[in-house]
C-alpha positions, 0 to 999 in steps of 0.5 A: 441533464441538470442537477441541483447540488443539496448545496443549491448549486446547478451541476451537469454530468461532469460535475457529478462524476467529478464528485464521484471520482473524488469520493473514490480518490479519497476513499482510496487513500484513507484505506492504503497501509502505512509506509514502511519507516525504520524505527532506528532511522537505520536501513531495515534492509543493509543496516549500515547507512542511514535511512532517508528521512521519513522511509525505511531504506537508505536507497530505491535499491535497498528497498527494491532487494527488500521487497522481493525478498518479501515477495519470495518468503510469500511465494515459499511454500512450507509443508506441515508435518501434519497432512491435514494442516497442508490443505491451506499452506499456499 
């Protein structure tokens, strides 16, 4: 099948689902969050070396330990002293 583009270009199936796949892509980057960066250029994690440029961390380690940390605050449960507000505490 054959397609003209609003451009006045002929575009077949490949065509179209390349432009679909680049819509996607993009739209995709757009919404991801922002990196981690230390505000200081010190390591968010250990504090004592220098962060690499444009990260948060001074090494992949530093940033593993981080982020299961971060991980392992998300999973701990805390119940309320309140019953009622233990309903969504997950």
């Amino acid at each position: 099948m054959t397609i003209i583009h609003a451009q006045g270009k002929m575009m077949d199936d490949a065509d179209l689902a390349h432009e679909v796949q680049e819509a996607l892509i993009a739209s995709a980057l757009s919404a991801r969050k922002p990196g981690l960066t230390s505000p200081d250029g010190r390591c968010i994690w250990c504090r004592d070396e220098a962060a690499v440029a444009g990260t948060a961390f001074c090494s992949a380690e530093c940033g593993e330990d981080y982020f299961r940390n971060e991980h392992q605050l998300k999973q701990h449960y805390i119940p309320s002293k309140y019953p009622a507000e233990n309903s969504g505490n997950k």
